[in-house]
VEXSEDO-895104 format. One record per atom (N, C-alpha, C, CB): residue number from 1; residue in one letter; atom name; x, y, z. Coordinates in Angstrom, 1 decimal. Glycine has a CB too. Layout:
# residues N
+-----+------+------+--------+--------+--------+
:  nr : rest : atom :      X :      Y :      Z :
+-----+------+------+--------+--------+--------+
: NUM :    A :   CA :      X :      Y :      Z :
...
+-----+------+------+--------+--------+--------+
***
This chain:
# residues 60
+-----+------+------+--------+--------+--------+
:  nr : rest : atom :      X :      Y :      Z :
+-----+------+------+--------+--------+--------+
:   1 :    X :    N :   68.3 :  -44.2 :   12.7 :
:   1 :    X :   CA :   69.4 :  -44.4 :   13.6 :
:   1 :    X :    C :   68.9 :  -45.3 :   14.8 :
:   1 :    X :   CB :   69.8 :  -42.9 :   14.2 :
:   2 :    X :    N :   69.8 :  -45.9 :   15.4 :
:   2 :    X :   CA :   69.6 :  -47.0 :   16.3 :
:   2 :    X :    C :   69.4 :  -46.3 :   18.2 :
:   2 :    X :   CB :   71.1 :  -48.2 :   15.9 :
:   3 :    X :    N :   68.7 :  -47.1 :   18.8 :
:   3 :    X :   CA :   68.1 :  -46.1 :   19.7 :
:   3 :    X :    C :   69.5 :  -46.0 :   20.1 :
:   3 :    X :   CB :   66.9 :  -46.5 :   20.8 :
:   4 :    X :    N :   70.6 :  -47.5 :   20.9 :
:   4 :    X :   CA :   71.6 :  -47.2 :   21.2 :
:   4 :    X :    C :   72.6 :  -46.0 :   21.1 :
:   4 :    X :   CB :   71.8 :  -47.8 :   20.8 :
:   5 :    X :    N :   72.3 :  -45.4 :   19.1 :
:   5 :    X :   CA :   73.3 :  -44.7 :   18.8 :
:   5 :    X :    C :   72.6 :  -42.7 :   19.3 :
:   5 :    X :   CB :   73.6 :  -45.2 :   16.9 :
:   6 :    X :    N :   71.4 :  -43.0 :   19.2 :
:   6 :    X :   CA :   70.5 :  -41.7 :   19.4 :
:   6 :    X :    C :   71.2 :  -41.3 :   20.8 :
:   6 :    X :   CB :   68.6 :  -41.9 :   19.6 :
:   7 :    X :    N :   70.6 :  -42.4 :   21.9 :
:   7 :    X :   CA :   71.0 :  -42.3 :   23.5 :
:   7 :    X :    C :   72.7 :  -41.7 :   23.2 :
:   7 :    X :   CB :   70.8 :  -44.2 :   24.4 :
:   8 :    X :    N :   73.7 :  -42.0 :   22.7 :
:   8 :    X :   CA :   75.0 :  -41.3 :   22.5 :
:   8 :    X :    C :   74.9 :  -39.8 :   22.2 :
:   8 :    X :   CB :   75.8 :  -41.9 :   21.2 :
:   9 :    X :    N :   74.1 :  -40.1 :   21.3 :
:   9 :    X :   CA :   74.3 :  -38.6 :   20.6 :
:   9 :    X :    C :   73.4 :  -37.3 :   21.1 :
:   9 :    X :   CB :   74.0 :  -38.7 :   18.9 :
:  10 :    X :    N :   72.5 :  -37.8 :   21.9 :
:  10 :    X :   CA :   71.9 :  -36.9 :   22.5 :
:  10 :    X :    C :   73.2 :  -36.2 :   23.8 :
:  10 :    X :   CB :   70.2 :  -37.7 :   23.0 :
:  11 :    X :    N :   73.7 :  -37.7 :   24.4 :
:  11 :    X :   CA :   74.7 :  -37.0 :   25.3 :
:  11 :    X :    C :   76.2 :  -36.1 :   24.3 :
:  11 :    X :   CB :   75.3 :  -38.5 :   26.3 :
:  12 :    X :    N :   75.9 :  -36.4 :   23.7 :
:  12 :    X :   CA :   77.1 :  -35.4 :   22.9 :
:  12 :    X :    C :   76.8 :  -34.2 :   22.9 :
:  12 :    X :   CB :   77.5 :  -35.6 :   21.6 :
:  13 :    X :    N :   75.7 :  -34.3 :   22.1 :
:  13 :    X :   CA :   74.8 :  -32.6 :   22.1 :
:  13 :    X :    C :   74.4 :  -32.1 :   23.4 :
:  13 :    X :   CB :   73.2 :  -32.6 :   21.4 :
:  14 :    X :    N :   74.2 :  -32.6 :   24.3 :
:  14 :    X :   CA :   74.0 :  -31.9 :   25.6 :
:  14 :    X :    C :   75.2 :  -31.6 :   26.3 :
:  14 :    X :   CB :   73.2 :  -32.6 :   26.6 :
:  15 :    X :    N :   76.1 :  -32.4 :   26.1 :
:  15 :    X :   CA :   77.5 :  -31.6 :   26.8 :
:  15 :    X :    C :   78.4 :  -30.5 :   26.2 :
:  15 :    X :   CB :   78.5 :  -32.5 :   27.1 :
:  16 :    X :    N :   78.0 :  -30.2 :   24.8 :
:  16 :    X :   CA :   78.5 :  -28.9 :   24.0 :
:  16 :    X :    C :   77.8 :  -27.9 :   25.2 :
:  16 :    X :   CB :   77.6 :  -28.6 :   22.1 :
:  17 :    X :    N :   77.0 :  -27.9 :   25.9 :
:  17 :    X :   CA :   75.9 :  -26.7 :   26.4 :
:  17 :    X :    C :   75.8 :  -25.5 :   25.6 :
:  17 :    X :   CB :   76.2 :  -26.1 :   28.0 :
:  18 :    X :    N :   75.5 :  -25.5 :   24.3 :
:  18 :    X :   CA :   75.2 :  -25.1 :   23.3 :
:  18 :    X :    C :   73.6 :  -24.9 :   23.0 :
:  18 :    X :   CB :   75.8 :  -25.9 :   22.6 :
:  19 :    X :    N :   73.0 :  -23.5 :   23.1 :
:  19 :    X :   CA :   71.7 :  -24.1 :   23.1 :
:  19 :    X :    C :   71.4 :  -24.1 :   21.7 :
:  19 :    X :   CB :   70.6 :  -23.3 :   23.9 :
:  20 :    X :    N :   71.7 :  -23.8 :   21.2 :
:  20 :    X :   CA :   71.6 :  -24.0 :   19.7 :
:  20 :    X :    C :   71.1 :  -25.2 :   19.3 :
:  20 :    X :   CB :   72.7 :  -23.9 :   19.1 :
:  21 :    X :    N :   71.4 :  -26.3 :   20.1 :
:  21 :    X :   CA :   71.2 :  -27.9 :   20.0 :
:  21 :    X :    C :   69.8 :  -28.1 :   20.9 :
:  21 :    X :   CB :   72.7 :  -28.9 :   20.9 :
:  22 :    X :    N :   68.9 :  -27.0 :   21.6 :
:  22 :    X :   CA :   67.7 :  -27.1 :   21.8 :
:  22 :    X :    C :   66.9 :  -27.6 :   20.6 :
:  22 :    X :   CB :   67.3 :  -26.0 :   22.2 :
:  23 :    X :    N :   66.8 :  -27.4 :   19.5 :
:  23 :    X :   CA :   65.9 :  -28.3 :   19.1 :
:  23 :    X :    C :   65.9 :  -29.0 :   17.9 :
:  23 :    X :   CB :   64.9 :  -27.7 :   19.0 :
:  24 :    X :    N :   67.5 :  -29.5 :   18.0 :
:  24 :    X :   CA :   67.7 :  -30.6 :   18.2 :
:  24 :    X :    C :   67.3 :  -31.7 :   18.8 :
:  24 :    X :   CB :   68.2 :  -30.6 :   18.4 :
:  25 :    X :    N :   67.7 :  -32.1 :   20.0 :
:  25 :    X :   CA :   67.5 :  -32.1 :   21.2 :
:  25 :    X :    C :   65.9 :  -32.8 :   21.8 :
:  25 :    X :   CB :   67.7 :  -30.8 :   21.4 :
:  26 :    X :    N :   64.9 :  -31.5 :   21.5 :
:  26 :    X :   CA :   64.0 :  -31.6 :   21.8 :
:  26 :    X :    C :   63.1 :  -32.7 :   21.4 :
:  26 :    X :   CB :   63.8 :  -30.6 :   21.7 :
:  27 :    X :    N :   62.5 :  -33.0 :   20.1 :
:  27 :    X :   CA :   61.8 :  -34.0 :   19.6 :
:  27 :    X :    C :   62.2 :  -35.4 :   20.3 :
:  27 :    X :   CB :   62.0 :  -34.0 :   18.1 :
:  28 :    X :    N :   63.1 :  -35.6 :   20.6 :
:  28 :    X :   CA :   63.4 :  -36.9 :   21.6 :
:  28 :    X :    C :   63.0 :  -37.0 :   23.0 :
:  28 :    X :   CB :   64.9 :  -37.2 :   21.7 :
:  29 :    X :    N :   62.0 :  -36.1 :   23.3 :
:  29 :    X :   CA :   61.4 :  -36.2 :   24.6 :
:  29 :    X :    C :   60.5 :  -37.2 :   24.5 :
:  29 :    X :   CB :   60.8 :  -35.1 :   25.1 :
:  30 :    X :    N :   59.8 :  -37.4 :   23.0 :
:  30 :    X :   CA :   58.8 :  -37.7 :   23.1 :
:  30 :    X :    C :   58.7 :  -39.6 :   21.8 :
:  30 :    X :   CB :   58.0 :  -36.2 :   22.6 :
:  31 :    X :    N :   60.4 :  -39.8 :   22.2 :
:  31 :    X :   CA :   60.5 :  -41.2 :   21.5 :
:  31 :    X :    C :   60.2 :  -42.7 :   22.4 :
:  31 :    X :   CB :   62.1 :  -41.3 :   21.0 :
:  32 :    X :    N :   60.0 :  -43.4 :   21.3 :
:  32 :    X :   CA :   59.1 :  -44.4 :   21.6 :
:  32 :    X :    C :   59.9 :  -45.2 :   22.7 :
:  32 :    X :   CB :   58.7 :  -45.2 :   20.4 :
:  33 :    X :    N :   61.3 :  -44.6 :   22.5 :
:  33 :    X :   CA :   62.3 :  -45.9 :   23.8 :
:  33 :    X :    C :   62.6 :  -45.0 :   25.4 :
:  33 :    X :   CB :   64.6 :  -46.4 :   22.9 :
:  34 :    X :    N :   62.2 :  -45.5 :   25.8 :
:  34 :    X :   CA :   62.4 :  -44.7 :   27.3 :
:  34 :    X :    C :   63.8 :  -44.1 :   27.8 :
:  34 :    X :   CB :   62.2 :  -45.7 :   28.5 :
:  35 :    X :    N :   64.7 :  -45.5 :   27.2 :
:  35 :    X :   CA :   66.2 :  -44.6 :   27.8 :
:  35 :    X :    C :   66.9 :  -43.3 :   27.0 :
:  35 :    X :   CB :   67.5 :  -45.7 :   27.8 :
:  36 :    X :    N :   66.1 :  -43.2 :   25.2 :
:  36 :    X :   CA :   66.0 :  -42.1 :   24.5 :
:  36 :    X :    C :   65.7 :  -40.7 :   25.2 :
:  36 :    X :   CB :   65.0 :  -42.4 :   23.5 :
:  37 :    X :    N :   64.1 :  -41.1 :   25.5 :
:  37 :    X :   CA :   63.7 :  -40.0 :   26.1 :
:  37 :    X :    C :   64.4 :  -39.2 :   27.4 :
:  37 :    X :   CB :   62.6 :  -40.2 :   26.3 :
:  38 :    X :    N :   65.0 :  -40.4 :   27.8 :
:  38 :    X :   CA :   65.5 :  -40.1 :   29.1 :
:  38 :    X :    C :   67.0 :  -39.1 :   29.1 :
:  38 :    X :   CB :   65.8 :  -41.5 :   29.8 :
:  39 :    X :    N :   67.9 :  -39.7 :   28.1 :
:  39 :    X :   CA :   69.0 :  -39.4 :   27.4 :
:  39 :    X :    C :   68.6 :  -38.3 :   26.7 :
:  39 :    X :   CB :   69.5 :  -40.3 :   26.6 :
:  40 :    X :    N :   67.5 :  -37.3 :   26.7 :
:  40 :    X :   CA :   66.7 :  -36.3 :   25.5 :
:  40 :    X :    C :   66.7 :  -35.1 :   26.8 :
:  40 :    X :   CB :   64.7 :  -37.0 :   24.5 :
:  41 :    X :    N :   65.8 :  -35.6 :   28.2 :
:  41 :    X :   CA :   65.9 :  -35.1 :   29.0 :
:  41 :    X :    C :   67.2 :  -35.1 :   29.5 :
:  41 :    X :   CB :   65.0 :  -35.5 :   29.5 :
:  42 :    X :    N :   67.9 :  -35.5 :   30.2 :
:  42 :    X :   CA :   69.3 :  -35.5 :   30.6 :
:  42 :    X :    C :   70.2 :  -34.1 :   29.5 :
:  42 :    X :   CB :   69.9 :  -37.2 :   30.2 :
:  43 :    X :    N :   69.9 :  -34.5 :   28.1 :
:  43 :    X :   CA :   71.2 :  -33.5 :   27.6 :
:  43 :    X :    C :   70.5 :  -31.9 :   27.5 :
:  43 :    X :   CB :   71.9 :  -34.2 :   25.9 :
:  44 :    X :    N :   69.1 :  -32.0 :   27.8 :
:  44 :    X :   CA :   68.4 :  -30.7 :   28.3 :
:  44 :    X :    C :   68.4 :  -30.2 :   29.3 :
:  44 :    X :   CB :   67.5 :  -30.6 :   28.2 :
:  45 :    X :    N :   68.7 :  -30.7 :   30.4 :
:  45 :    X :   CA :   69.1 :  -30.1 :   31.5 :
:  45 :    X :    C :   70.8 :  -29.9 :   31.0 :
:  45 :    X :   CB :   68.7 :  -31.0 :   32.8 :
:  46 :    X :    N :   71.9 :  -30.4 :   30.4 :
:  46 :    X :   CA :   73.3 :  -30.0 :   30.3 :
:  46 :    X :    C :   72.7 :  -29.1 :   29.4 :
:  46 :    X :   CB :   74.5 :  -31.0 :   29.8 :
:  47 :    X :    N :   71.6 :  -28.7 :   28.9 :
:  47 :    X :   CA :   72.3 :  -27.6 :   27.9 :
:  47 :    X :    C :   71.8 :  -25.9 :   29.1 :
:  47 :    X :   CB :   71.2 :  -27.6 :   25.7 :
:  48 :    X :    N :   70.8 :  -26.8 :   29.9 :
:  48 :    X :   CA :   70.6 :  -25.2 :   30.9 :
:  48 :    X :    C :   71.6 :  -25.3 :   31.6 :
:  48 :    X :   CB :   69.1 :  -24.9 :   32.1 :
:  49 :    X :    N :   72.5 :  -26.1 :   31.7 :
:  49 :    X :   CA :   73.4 :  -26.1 :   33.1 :
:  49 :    X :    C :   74.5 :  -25.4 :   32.6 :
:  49 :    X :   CB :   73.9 :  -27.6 :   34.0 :
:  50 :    X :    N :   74.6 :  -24.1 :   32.1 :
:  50 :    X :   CA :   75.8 :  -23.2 :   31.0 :
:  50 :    X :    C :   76.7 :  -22.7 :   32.0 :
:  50 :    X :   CB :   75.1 :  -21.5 :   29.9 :
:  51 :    X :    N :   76.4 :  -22.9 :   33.5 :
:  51 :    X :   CA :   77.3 :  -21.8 :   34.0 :
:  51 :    X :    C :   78.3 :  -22.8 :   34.7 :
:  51 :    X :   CB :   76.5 :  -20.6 :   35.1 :
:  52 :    X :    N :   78.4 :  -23.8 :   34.6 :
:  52 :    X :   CA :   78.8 :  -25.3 :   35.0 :
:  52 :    X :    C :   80.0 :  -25.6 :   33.5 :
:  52 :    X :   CB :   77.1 :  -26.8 :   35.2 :
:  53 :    X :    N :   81.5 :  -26.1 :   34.0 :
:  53 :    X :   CA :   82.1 :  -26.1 :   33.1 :
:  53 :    X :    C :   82.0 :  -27.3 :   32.4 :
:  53 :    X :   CB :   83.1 :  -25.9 :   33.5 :
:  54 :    X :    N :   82.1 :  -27.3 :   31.2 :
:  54 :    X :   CA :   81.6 :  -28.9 :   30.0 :
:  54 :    X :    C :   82.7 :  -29.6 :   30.4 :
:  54 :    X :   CB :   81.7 :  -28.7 :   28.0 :
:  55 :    X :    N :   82.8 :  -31.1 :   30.7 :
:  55 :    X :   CA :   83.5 :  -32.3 :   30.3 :
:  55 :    X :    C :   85.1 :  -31.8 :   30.0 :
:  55 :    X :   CB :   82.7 :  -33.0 :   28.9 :
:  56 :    X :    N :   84.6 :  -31.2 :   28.6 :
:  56 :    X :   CA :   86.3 :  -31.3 :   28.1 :
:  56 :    X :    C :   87.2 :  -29.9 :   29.1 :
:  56 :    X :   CB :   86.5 :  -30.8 :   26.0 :
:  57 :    X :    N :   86.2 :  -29.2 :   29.8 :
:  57 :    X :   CA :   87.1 :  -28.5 :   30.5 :
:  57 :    X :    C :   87.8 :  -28.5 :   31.8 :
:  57 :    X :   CB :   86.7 :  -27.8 :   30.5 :
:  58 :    X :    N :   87.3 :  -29.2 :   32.1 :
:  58 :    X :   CA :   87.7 :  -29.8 :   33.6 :
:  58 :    X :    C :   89.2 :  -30.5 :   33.5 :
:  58 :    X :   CB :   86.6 :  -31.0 :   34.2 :
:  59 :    X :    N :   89.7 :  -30.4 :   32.4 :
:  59 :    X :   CA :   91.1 :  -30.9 :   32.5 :
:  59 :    X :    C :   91.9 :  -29.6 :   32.3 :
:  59 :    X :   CB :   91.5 :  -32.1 :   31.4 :
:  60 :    X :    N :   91.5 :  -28.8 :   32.3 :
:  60 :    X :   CA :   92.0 :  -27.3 :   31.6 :
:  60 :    X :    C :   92.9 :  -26.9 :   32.7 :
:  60 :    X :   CB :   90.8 :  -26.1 :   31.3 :
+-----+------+------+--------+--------+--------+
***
C-alpha cells in the first residue's frame, strides 16, 4: 500500500474511535515515512479520545 493511501486509512481507523483498531493501528508508529507515523500517532490519540463525539456525529 502506498504511503499516501496508509496516511488515509490510518485516519479512517482512528475516527471509528473503536479500539479494536488498536492494533491495527499500532505497527505504523514505527514506518519508514514520517507523515505515516505521524498519521499512526494522530489516529491513536482519536481512538483514546472515546468520550469526544466522531466526525459523522456532529451533524446529528
Amino acid at each position: 500500500m502506498t504511503a499516501p493511501l496508509l496516511e488515509h486509512a490510518l485516519g479512517i481507523l482512528g475516527s471509528t474511535r473503536d479500539p479494536d483498531a488498536y492494533p491495527m493501528i499500532e505497527p505504523y508508529r514505527q514506518h519508514p515515512v514520517d507523515y505515516v507515523r505521524e498519521a499512526a500517532v494522530m489516529a491513536l490519540a482519536d481512538l483514546s479520545a472515546q468520550n469526544t463525539p466522531a466526525v459523522t456525529d456532529r451533524n446529528s
